[in-house]
C-alpha positions, 0 to 999 in steps of 0.5 A, a space after each residue: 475114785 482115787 488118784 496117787 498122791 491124793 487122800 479118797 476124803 470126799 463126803 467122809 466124815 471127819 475123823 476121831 470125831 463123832 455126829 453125836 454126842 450127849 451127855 446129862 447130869 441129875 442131882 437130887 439134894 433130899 437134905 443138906 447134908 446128903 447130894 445124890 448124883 447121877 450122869 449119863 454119857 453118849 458117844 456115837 461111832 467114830 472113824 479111825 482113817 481119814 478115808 472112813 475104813 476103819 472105826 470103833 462103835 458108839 458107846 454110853 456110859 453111866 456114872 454115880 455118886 454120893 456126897 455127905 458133908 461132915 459139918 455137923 461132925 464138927 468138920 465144916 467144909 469137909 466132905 465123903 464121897 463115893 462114885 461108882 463111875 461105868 456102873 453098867 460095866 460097858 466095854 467101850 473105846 475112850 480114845 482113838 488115834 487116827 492113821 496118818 495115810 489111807 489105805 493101799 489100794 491092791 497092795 500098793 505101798 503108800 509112802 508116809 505111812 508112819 502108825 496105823 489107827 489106834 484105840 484106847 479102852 475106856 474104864 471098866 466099872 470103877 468105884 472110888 471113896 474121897 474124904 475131902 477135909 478143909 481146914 
């Protein structure tokens, strides 16, 4: 039970804050001019309010990318890269803002709340080519 003043936050988890998270990469190099690399990202289900209402789900993405050094062109150190980054195309939550009060019980108004919580949409599937040229 709650009581006037005090925010209801015991045994709720922390907000904007998930239990899980992982993230992994893989990079296979089959010569040396030619790097294959592949990532994968899990977030698990974040609360928006400190008294744990509201909250955007678990997402993962998956990123991958190219890379081909130019050096026997007559370029050395430089290098093309191409990332496909969300190839799956997940719609997700990237960022989340959390609310500065909790929720009115029975329409009861709460003095000091000043935003409401907020959610940024993550990156739709993106792809970017970088000629990377050192001189």
């Amino acid at each position: 039970m709650w009581e006037a003043g005090l925010a209801p936050t015991y045994n709720k988890q922390l907000s904007e804050t998930p239990l899980w998270s992982a993230t992994g990469r893989v990079v296979y190099r089959p010569f040396d001019a030619l790097s294959l690399g592949a990532s994968a990202k899990y977030v698990g289900k974040r609360f928006q309010t400190e008294d744990n209402n509201a909250w955007v789900p678990d997402y993962y993405t998956l990123n991958v990318d190219i890379e081909y050094r130019l050096d026997g062109f007559g370029l050395p150190n430089s290098l093309i890269r191409f990332n496909a980054d969300n190839i799956l195309d997940k719609h997700y939550f990237g960022s989340v803002g959390t609310q500065t009060c909790w929720t009115p019980v029975n329409g009861q108004q709460t003095n000091g709340c000043t935003t409401m919580p907020f959610a940024y949409e993550g990156a739709p599937r993106t792809f970017q080519v970088s000629l990377v040229a050192r001189y």
